[in-house]
C-alpha positions as CSV (number, residue, x, y, z in Angstrom):
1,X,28.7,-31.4,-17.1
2,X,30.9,-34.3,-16.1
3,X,29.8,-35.9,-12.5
4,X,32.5,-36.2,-9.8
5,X,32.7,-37.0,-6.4
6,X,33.6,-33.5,-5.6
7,X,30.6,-31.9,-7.3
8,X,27.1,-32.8,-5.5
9,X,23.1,-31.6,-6.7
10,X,19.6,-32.2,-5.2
11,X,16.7,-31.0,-4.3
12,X,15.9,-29.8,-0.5
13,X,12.2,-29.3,-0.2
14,X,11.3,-26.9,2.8
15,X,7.8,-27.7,4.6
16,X,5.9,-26.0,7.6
17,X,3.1,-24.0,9.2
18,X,1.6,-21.5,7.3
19,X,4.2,-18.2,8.1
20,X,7.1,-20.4,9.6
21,X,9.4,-18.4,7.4
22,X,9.9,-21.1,4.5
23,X,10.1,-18.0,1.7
24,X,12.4,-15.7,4.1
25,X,14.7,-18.2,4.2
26,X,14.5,-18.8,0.4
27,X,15.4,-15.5,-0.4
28,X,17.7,-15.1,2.2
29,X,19.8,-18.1,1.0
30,X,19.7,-16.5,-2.9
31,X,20.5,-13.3,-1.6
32,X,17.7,-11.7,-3.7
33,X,14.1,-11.6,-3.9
34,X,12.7,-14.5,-5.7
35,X,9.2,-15.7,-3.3
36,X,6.7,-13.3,-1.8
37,X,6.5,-12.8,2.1
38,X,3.6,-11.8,4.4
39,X,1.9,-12.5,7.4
40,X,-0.8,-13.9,5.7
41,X,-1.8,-17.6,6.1
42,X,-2.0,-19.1,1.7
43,X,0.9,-16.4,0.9
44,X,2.3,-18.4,-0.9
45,X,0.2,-20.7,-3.5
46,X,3.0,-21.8,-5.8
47,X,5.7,-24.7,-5.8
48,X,8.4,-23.2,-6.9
49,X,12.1,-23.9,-7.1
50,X,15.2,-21.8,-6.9
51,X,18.3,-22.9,-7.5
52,X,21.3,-22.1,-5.4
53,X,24.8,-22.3,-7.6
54,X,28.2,-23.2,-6.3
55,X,31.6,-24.4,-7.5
56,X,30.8,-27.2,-5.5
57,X,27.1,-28.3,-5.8
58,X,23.7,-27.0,-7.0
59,X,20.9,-26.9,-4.3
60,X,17.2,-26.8,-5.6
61,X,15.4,-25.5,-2.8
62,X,11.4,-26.2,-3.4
63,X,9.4,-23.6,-1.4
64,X,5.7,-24.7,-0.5
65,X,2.8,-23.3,0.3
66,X,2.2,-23.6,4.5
67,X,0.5,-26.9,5.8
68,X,-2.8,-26.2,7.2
69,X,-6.3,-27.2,7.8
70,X,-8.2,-26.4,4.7
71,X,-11.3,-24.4,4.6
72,X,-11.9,-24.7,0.9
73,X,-10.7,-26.2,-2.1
74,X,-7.8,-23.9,-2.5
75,X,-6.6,-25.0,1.1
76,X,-6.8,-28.3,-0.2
77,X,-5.0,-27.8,-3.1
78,X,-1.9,-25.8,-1.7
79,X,-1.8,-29.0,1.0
80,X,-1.5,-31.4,-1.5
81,X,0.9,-29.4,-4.1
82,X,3.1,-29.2,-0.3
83,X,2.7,-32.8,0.6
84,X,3.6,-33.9,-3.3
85,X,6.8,-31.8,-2.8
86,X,8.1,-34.0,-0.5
87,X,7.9,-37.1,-3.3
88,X,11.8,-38.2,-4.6
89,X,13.5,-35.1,-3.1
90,X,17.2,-35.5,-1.3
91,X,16.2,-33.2,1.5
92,X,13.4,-32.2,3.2
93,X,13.7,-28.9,5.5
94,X,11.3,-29.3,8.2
95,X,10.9,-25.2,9.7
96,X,9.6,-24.4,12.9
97,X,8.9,-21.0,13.9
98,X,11.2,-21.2,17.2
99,X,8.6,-17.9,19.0
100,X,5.8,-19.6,19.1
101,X,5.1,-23.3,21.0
102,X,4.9,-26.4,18.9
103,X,1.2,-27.9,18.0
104,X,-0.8,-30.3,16.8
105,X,0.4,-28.9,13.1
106,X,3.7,-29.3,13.5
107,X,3.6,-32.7,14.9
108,X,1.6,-33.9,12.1
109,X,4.2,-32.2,9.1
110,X,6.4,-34.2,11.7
111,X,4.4,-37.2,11.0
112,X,4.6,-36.7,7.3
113,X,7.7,-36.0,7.1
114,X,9.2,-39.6,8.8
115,X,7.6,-41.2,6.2
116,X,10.0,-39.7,3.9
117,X,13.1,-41.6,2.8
118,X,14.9,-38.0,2.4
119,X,17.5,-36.9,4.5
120,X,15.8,-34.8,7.0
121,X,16.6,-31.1,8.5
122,X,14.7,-29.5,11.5
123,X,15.2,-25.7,11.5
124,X,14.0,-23.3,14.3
125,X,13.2,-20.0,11.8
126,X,13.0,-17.1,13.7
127,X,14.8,-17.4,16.6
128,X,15.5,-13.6,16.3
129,X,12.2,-13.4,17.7
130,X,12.6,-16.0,20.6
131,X,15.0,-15.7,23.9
132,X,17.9,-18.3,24.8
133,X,15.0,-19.9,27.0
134,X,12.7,-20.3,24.1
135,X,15.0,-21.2,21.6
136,X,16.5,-23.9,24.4
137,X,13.1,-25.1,24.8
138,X,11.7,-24.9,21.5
139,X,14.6,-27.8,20.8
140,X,14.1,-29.9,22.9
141,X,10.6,-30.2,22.1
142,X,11.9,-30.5,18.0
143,X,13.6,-33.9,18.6
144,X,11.3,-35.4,20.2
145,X,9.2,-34.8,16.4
146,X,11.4,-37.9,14.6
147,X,14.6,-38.5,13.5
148,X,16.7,-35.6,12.3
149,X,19.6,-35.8,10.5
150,X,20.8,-32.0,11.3
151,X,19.4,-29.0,13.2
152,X,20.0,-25.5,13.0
153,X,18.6,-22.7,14.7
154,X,18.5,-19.2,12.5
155,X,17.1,-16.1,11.3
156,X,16.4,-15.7,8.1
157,X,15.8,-11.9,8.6
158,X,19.0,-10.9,10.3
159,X,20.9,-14.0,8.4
160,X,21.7,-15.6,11.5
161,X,23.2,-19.5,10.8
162,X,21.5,-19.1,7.2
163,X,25.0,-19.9,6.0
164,X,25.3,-23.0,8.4
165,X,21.8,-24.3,7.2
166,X,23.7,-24.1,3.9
167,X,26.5,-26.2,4.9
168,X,24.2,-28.4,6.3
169,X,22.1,-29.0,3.4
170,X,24.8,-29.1,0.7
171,X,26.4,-32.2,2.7
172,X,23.3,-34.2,2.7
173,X,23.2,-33.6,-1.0
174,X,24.3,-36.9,-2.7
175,X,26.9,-36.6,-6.2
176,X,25.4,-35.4,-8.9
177,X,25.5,-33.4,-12.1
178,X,23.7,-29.8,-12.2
179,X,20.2,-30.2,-13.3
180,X,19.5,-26.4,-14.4
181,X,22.0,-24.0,-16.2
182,X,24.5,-22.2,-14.1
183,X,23.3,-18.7,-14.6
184,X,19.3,-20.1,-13.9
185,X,17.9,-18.8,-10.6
186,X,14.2,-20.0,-10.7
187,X,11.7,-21.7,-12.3
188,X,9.6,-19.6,-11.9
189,X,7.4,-18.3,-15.2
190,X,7.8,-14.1,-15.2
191,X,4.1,-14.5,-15.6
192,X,3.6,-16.0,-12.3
193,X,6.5,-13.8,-10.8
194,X,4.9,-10.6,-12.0
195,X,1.3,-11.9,-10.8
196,X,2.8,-12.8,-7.2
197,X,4.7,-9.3,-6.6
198,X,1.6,-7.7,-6.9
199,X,-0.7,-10.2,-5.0
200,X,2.0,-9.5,-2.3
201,X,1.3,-5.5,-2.5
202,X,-2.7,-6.5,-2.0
203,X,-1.6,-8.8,0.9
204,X,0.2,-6.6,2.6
205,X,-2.0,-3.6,2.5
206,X,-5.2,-5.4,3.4
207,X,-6.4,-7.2,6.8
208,X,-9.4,-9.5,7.2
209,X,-10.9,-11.7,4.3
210,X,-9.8,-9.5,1.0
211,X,-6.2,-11.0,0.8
212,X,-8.1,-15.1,1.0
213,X,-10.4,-14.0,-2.0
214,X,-7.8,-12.6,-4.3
215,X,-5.9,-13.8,-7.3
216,X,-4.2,-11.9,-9.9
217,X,-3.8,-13.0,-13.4
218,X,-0.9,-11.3,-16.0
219,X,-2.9,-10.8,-19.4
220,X,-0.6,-8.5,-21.3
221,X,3.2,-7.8,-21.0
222,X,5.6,-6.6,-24.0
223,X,8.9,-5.7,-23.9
224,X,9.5,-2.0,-25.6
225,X,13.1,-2.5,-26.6
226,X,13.6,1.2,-27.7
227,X,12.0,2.8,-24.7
228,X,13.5,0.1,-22.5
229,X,10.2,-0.6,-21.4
230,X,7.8,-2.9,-19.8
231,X,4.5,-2.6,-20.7
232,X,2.0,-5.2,-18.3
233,X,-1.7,-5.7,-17.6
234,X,-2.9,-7.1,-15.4
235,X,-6.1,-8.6,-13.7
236,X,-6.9,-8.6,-9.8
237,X,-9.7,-11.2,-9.2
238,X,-12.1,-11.3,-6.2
239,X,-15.0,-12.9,-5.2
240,X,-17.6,-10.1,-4.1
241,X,-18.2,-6.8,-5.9
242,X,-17.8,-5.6,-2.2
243,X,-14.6,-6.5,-2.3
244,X,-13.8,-5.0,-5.8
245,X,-15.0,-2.2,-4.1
246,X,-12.3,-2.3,-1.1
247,X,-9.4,-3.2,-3.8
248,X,-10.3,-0.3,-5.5
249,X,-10.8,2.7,-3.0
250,X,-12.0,5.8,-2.4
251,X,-11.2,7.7,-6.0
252,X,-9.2,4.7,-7.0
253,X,-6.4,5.6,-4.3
254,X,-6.0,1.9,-2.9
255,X,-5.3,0.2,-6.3
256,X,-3.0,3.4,-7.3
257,X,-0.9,2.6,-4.2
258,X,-0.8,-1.3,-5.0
259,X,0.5,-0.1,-8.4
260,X,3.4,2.0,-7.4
261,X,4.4,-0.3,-4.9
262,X,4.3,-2.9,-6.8
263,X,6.1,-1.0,-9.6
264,X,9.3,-0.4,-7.6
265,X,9.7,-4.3,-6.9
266,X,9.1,-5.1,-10.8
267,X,11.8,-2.7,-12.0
268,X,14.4,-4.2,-9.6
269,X,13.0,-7.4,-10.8
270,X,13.0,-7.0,-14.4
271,X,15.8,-4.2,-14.6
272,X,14.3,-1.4,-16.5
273,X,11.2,1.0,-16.4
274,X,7.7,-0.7,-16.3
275,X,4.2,0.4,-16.9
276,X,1.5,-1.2,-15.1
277,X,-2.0,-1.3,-15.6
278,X,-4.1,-2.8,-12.8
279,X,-8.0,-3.6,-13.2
280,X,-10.5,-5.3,-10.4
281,X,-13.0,-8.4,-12.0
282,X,-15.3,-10.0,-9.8
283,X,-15.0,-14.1,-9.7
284,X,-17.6,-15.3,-7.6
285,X,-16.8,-18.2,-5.2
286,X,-13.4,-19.0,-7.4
287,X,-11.3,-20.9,-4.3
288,X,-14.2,-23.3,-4.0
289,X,-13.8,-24.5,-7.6
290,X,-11.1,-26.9,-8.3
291,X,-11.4,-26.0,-11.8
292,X,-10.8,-22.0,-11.2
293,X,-7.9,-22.4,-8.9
294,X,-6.0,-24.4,-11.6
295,X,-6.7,-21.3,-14.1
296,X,-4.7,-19.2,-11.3
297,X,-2.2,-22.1,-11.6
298,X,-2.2,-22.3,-7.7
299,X,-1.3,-25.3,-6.1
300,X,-0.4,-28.5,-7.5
301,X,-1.1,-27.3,-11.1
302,X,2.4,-25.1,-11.6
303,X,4.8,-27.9,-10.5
């Protein structure tokens, strides 16, 4: 594709407190569901990039895992693939959860952030959540972070302003040619896609420690062409045979219930029937081993 003034491209990397509503906002803006959402803190453990298409430009939008203080080696890995993100991007999307006060986290992601040479967006996420005081407030405490080159306030749930964050984004974009195809949506791996819908299922239906100690692994998937079939197997890890235990439940009804919900989101997903075939292995201690987590391919290692 020819490059023209008219045409721009980039990437807009979007950064914040674990549960600021970076992966919302991601799917709002695509209009589909591409990234996993929970209230979970380590949701998401994946650098990914989706790719917004216009006539007029192509925005890659980079979601990252949360910024945190690490407990283990996985926190430390998810911190660094989210810091590496912000490395030769256009953009970086600074979200701040506009419900709850601003804290020693967001000022340093603040901190981070204005060493950056990329044009730089604060958004208040959530604001849906917030009154016209807090929102009021919550910006006025935002500029005083850096030096922002735009700032919206939205909701990424009701699609408040996502439109206008858009706008904004696509004009800080410089000219440039499209870097994926047209029709290309993520870079995701279906692997890591099918994995991650049904780490969300486990996260959403468990409280406490169980969702930290979990990773799921795809190690089968076929496509049945006559059947119109997917056939996938795959692997939930965890740490202590406790917790295998818990995953499993009472006459196996607590992994039967990740599997069918989990099956409705992979037939939208892939478009046709699927089987899925769920099993429980013990991993002992695998988020303290550096070596482990880049198995799961969390952090760092899938970018």
């Amino acid at each position: 594709m020819l490059v023209t003034e008219e045409f721009r491209s980039g990437f807009v990397t979007l950064v914040g407190r674990p549960n600021a509503g970076k992966s919302t906002l991601i799917n709002a803006i695509m209009g589909k569901k591409i990234a996993i959402t929970s209230s979970t803190v380590q949701t998401t453990r994946h650098r990914f990039r989706a790719v917004l298409n216009r006539p007029d430009f192509q925005m890659i939008m980079v979601d990252t895992p949360g910024l945190h203080k690490p407990k283990d080696a996985l926190g430390e890995e998810l911190n660094t693939s989210a810091l590496k993100a912000l490395e030769d991007v256009d953009v970086a999307a600074f979200l701040v959860d506009a419900s709850k006060p601003i804290g020693k986290g967001d000022r340093w992601i603040a901190e981070q952030l204005q060493r950056s040479c990329a044009k730089k967006i604060c958004v208040l996420s959530k604001i849906d959540l917030a009154d016209d005081r807090q929102i009021s407030a919550q910006r006025e405490a935002a500029e005083q972070l850096g030096q922002w080159d735009a700032m919206v306030a939205l909701s990424a749930v009701t699609g408040y302003n996502v439109e206008a964050f858009v706008e904004e984004a696509e004009q800080l974009l410089p000219p440039g040619p499209a870097w994926f195809p047209r029709d290309m949506e993520t870079d995701q791996p279906l692997e890591v896609m099918i994995a991650e819908f049904i780490r969300e299922k486990i996260l959403r239906s468990f409280n406490d420690e169980i969702p930290h100690a979990i990773g799921v692994a795809v190690d089968e998937f076929e496509y049945d062409r006559r059947k119109d079939l997917y056939r996938i197997f795959a692997i939930i890890y965890v740490e202590r045979d406790s917790q295998k235990g818990i995953i499993i439940g009472k006459k196996g009804q607590a992994i039967k219930a990740i599997g069918i919900e989990a099956r409705e989101d992979l037939e939208h997903l892939l478009g046709c029937r699927v089987f899925l075939d769920l099993s429980v292995k013990v991993r002992k201690n695998w988020r303290r081993d550096a070596n482990q987590i880049r198995r799961f391919g969390y952090g760092d290692g899938v970018a």
